[in-house]
N, CA, C and O of each residue as an XYZ file, in Angstrom:
692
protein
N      88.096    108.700    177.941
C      87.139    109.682    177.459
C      87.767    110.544    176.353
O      86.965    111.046    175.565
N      88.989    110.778    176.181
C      89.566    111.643    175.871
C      90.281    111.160    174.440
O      90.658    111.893    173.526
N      90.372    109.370    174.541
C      90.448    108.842    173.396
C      88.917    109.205    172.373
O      89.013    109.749    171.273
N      88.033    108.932    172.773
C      86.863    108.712    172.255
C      86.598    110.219    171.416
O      86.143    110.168    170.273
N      86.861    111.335    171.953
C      86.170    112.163    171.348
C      87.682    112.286    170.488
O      87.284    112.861    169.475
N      88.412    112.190    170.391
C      89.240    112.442    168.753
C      89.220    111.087    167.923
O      89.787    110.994    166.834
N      88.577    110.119    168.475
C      88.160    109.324    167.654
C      86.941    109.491    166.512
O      86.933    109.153    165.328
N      85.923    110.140    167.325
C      84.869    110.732    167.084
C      85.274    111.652    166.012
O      84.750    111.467    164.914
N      86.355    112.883    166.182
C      87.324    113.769    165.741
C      87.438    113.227    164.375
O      86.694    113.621    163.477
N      88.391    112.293    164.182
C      88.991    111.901    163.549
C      87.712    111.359    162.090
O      87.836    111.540    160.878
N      86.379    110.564    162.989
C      85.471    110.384    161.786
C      84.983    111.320    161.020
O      84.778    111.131    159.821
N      84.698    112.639    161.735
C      84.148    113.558    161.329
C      84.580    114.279    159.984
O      84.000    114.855    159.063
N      86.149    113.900    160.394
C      87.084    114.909    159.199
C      87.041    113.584    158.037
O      87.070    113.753    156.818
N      86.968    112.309    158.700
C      86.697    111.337    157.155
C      85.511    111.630    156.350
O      85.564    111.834    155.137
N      84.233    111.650    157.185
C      83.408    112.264    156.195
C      83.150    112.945    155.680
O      82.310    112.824    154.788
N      83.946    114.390    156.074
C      83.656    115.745    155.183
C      84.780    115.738    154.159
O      84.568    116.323    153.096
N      85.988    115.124    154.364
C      86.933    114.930    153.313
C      86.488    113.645    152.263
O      86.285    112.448    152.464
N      86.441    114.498    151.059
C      85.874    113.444    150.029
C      87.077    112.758    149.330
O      87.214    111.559    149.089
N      88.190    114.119    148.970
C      89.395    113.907    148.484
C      90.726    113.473    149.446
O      90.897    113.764    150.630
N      91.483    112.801    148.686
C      92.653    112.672    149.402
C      93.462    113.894    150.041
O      93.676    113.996    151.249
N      93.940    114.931    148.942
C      94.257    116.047    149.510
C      93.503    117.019    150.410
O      94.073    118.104    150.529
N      91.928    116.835    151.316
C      91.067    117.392    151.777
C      92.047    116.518    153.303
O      92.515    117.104    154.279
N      92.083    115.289    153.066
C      92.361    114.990    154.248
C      93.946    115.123    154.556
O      94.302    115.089    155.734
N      94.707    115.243    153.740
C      96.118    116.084    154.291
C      95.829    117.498    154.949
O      96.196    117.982    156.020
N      95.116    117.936    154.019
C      94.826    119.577    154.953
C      93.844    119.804    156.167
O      93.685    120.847    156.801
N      93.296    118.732    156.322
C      92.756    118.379    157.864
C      93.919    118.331    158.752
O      93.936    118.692    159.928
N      94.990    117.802    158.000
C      95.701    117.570    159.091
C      97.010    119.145    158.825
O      97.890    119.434    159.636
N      96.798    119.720    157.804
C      97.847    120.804    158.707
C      96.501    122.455    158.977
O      95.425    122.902    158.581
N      97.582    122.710    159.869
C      97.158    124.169    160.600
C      96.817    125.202    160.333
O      96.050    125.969    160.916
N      97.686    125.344    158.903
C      97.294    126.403    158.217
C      96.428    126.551    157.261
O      96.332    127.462    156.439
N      95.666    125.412    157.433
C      94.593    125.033    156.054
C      93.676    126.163    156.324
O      93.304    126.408    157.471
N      93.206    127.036    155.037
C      92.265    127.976    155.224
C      90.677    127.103    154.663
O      90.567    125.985    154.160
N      89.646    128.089    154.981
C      88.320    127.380    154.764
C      88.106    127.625    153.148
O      88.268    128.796    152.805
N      87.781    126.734    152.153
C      87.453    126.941    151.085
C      88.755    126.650    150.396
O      88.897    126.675    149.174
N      89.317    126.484    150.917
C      91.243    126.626    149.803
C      90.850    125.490    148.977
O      89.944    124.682    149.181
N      91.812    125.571    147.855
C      91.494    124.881    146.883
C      92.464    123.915    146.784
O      93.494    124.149    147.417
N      92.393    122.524    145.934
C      93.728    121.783    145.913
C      94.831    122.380    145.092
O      95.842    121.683    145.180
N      95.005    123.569    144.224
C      96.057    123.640    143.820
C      96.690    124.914    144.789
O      97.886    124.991    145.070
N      95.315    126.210    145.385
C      96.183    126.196    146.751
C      97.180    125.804    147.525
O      98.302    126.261    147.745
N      96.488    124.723    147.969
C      97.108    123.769    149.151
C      98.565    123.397    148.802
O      99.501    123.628    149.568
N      98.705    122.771    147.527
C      99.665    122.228    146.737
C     101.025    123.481    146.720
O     102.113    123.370    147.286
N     100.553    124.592    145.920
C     101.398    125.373    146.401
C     101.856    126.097    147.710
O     102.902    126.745    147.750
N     101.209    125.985    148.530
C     101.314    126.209    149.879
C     102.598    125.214    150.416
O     103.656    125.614    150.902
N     102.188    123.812    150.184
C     103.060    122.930    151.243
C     104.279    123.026    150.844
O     104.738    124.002    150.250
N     105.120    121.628    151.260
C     106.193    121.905    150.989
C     106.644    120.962    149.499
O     105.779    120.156    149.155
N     107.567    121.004    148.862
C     107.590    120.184    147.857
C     107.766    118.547    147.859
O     107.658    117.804    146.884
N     108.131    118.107    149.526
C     108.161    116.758    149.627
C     106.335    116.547    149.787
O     105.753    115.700    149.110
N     105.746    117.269    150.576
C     104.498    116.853    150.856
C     103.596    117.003    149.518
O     102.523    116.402    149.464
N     103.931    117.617    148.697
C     103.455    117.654    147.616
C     103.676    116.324    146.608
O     102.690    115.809    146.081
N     104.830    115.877    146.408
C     104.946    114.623    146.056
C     104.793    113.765    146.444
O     104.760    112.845    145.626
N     104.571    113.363    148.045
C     103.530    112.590    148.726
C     102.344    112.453    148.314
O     101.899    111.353    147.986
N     101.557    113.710    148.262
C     100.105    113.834    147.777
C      99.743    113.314    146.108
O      98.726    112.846    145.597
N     100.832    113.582    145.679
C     100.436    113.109    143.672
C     101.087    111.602    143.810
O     100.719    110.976    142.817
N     101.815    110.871    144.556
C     102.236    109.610    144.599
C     100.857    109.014    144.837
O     100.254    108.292    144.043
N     100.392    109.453    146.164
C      99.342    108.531    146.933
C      98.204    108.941    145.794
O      97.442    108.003    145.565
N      97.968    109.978    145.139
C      97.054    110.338    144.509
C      96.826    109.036    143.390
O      95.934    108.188    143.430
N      97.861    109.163    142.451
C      98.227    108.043    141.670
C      98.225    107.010    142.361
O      98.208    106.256    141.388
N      98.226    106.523    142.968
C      98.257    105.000    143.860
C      96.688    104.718    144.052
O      96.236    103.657    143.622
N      95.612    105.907    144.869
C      94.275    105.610    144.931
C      94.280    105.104    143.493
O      94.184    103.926    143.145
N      94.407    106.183    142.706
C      93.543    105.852    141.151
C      93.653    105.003    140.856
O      92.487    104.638    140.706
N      94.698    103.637    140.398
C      95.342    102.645    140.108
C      94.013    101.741    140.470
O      93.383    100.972    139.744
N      93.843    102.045    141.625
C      93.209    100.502    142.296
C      91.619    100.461    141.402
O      91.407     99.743    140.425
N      90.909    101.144    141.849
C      89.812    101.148    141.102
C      89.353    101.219    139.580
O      88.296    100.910    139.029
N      90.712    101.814    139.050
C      90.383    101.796    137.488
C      90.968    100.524    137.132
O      90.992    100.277    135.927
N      91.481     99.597    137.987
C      92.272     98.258    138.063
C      90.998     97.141    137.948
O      90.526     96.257    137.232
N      90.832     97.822    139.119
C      89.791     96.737    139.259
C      88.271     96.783    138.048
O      87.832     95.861    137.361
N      87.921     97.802    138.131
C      86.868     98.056    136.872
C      87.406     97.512    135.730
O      86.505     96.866    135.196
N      88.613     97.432    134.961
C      89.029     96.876    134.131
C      88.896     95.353    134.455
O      88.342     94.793    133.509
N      89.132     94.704    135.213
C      89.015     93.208    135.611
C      87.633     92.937    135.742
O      87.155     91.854    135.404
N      86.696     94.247    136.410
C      84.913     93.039    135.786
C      84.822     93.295    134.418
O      84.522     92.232    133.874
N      84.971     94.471    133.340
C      85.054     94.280    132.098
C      85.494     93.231    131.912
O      84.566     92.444    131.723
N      86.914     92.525    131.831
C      87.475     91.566    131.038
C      86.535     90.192    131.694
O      85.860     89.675    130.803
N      86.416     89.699    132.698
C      85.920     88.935    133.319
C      84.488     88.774    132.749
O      83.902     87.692    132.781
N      83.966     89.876    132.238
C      82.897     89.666    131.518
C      82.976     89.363    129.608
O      82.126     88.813    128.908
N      84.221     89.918    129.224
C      84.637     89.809    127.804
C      84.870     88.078    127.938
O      84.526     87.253    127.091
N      85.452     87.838    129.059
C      86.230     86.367    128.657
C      85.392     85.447    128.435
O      85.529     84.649    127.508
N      84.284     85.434    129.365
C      83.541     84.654    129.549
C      82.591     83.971    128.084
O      82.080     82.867    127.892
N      82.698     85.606    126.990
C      82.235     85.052    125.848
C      83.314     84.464    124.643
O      83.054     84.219    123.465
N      84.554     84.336    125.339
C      85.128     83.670    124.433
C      84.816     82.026    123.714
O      83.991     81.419    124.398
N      85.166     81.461    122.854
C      84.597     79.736    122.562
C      85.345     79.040    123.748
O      86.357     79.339    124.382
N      84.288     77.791    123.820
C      84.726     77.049    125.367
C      85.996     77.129    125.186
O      86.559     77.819    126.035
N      86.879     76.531    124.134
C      88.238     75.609    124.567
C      88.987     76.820    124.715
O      89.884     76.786    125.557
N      88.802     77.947    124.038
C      89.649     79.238    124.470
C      89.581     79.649    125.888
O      90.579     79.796    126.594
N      88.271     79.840    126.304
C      87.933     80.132    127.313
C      88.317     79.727    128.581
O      88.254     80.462    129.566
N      88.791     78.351    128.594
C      89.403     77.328    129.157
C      90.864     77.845    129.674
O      91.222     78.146    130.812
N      91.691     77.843    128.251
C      93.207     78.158    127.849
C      93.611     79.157    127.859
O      94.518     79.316    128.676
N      93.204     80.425    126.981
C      93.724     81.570    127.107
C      93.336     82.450    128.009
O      93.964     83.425    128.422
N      91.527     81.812    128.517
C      91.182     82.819    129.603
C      91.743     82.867    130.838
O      92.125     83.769    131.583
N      91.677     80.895    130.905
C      92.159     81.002    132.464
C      93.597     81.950    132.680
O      93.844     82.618    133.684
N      94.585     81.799    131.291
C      96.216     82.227    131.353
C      96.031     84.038    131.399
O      96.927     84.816    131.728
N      94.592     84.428    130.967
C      94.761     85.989    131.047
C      94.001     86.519    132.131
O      94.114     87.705    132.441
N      92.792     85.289    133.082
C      93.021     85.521    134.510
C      94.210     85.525    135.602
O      94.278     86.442    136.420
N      94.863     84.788    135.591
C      95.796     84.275    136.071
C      96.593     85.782    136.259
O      96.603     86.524    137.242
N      97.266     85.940    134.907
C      97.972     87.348    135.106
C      97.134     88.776    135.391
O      97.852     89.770    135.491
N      96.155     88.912    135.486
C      95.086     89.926    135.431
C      95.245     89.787    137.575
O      95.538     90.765    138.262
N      95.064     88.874    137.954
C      95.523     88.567    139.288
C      96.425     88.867    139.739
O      96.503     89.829    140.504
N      97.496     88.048    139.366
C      98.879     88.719    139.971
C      99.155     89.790    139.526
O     100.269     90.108    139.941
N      98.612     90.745    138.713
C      99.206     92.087    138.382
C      98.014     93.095    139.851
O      98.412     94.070    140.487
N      96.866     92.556    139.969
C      96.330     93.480    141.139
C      97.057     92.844    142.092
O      97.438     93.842    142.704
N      97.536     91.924    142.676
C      98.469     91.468    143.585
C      99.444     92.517    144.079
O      99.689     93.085    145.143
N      99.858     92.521    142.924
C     101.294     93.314    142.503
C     100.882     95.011    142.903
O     101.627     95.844    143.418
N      99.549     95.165    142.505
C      99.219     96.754    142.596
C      98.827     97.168    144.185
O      99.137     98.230    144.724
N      98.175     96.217    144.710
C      97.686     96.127    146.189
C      99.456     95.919    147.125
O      99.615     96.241    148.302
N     100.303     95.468    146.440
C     101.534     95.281    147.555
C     102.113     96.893    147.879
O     102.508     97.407    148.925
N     101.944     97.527    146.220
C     102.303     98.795    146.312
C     102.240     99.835    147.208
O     103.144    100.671    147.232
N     100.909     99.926    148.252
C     100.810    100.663    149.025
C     101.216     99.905    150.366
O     100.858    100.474    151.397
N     101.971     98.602    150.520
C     102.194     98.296    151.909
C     103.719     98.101    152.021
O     104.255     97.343    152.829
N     104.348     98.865    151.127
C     105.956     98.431    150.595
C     106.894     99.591    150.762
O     106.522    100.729    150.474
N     108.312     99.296    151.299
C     108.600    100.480    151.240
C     108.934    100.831    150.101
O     108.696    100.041    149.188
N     109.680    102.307    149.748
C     109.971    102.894    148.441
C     110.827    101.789    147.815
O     110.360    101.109    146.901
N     112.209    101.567    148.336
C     113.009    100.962    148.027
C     112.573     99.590    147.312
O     113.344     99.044    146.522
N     111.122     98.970    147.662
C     110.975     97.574    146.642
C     110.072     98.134    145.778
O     109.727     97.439    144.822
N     109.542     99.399    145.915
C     108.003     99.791    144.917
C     108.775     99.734    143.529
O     107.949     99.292    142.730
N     109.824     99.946    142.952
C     110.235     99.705    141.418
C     109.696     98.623    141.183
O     108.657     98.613    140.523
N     110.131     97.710    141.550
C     109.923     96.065    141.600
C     108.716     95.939    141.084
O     108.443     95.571    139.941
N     107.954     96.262    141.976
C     106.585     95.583    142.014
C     105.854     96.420    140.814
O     104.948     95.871    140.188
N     106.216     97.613    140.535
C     106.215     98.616    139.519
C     106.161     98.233    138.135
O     105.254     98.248    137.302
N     108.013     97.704    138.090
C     108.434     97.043    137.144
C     107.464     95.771    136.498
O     107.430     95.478    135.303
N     106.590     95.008    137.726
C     105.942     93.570    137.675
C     104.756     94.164    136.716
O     104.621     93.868    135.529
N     103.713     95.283    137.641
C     102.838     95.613    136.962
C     102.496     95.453    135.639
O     101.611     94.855    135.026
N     104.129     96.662    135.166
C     104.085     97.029    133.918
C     104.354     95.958    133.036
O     103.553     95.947    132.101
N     105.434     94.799    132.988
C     105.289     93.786    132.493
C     103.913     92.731    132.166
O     103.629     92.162    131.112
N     103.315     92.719    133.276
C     101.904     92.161    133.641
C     100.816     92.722    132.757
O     100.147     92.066    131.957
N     100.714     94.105    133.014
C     100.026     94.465    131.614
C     100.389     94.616    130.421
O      99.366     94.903    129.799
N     101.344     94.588    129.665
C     102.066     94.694    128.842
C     101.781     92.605    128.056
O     101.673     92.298    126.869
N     101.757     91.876    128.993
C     101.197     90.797    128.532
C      99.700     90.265    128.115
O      99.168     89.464    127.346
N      99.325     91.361    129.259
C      97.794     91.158    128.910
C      97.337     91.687    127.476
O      96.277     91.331    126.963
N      98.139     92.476    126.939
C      98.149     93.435    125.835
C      98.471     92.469    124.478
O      98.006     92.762    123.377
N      99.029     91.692    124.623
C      99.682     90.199    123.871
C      98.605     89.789    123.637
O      98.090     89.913    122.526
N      97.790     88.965    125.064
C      96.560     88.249    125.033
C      95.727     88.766    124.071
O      95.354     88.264    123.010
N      95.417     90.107    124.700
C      94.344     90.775    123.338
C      94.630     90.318    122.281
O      94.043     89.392    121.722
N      95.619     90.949    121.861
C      95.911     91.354    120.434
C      95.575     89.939    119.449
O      95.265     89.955    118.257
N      95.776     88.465    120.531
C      95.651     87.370    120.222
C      94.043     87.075    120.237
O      93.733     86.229    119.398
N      93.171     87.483    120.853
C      92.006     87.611    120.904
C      91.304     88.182    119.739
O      90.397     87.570    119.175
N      91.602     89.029    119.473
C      91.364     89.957    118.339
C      91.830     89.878    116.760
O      91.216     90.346    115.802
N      93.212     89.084    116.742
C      93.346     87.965    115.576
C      92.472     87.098    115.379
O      91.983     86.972    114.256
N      92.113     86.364    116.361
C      91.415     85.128    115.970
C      90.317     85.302    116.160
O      89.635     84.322    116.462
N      89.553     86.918    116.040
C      88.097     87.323    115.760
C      87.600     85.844    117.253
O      87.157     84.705    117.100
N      87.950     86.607    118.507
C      87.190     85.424    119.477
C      86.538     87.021    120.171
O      85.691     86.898    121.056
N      86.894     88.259    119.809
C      86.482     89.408    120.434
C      86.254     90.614    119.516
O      87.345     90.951    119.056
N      85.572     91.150    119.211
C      85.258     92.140    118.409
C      86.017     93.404    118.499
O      86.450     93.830    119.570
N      86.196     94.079    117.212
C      87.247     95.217    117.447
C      86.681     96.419    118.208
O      87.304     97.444    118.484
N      85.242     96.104    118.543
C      85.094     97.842    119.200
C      85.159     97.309    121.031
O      85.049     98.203    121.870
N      85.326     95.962    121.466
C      85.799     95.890    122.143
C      86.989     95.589    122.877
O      87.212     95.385    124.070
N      87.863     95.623    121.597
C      88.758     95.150    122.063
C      89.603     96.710    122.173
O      90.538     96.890    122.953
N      89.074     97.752    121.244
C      89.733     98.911    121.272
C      89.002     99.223    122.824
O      89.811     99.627    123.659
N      87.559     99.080    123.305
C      87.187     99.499    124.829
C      88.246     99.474    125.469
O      88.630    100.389    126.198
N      89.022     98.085    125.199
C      89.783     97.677    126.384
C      91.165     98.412    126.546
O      91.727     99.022    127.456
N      91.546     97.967    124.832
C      92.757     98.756    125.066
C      93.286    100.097    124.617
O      94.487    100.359    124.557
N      92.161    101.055    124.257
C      92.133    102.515    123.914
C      92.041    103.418    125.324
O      92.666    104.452    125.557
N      90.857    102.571    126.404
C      90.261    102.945    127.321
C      90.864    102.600    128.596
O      91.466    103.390    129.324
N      90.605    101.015    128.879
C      90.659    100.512    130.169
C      92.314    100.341    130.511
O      92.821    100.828    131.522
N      92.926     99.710    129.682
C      94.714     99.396    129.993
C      95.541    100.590    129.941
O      96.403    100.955    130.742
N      94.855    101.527    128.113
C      95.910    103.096    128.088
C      95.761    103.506    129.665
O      96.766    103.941    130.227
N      95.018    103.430    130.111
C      94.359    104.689    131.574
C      95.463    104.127    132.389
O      96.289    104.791    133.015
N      95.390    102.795    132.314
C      96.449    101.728    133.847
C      97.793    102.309    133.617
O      98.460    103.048    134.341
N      98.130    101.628    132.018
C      99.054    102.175    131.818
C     100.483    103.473    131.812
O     101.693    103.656    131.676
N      98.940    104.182    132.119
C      99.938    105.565    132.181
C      99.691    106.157    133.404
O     100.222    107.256    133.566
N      98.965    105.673    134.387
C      99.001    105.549    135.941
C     100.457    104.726    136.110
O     101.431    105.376    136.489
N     100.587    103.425    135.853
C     102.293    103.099    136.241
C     103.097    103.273    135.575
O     104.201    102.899    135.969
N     103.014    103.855    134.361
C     104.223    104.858    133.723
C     104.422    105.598    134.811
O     105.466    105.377    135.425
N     103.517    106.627    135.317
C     103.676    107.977    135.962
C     104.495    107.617    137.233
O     105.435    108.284    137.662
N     103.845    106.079    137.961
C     104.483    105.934    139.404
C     105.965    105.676    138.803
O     106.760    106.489    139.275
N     106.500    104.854    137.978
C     107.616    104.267    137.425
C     108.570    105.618    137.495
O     109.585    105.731    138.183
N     107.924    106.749    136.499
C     108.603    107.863    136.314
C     108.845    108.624    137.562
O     109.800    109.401    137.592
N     108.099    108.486    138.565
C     108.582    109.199    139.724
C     109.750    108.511    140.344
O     110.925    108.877    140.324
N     109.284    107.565    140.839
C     110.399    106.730    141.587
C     111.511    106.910    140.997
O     112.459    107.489    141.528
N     111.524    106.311    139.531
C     113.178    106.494    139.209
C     113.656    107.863    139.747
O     114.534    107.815    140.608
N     113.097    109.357    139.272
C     113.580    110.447    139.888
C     113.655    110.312    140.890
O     114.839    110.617    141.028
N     113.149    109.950    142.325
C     113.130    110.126    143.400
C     114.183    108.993    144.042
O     114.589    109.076    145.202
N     114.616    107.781    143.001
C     115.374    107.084    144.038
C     116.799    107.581    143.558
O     117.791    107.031    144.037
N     116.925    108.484    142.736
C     118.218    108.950    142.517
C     118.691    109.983    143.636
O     119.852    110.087    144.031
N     117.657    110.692    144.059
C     118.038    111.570    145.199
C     118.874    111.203    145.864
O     119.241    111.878    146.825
């Protein structure tokens, strides 16, 4: 019985927490009503605080990841067949293993997250090649190809800059 109602507990605070940091302060004691996230932030302690902007950066990743992959998935598709074939399948392919790579991130400990970090950033950094090859050979138009890479990759990009830049600080500790 006693499981059930903090189970119950436990949904309640998922649905009223919209944000990530809403549901850290569910969970401490001193959370006041109305506090704000930069409140909170200064309140905790400075490890829990870099917990919260890690995982923060980690949500974001995934979804602006993935939104970038039905864009391209929809760009590729109008490439000419034999391209479409060759360069698409080779810029699916890596467009895959780089969310691979982004999804391992949250089940890894610190100690391999460079790695997979490191993979990302390489991973997009190729996809960035692909374009640019796309966009030579007029198989993609320049206001989409700037969509992609003004908009959709800068954004990725500097989401795993940011994780990259933490870790290194943090594995020097």
């Amino acid at each position: 019985m006693e499981n059930i109602e903090i189970n119950e507990l436990e949904n309640e605070v998922t649905k009223v927490a919209k944000k990530p940091w809403e549901l850290m302060v569910a969970e401490n004691v001193d959370f006041k009503i109305g506090q704000t996230e930069e409140e909170f932030l200064k309140k905790t302690s400075h490890v829990q605080s870099l917990i919260y902007k890690e995982n923060n950066e980690m949500l974001k990743l995934i979804p602006k990841y993935t939104d970038y992959m039905e864009y391209m998935l929809e760009l590729l598709r109008l490439l000419p067949r034999i391209e479409k074939f060759n360069l698409g399948n080779e810029y699916k392919t890596m467009m895959y293993q780089t969310f691979e790579n982004i999804m391992f991130l949250d089940k890894i400990e610190n100690k391999s997250k460079m790695y997979y970090l490191n993979k990302i950033d390489s991973g997009i950094n190729i996809q960035r090649v692909f374009l640019r090859l796309m966009v030579k050979n007029k198989w993609i138009s320049i206001e989409k190809f700037n969509t992609v890479m003004l908009e959709k990759i800068a954004e990725i990009g500097r989401i795993t800059g940011g994780l990259i830049k933490y870790h290194a600080q943090n594995s020097k500790k």
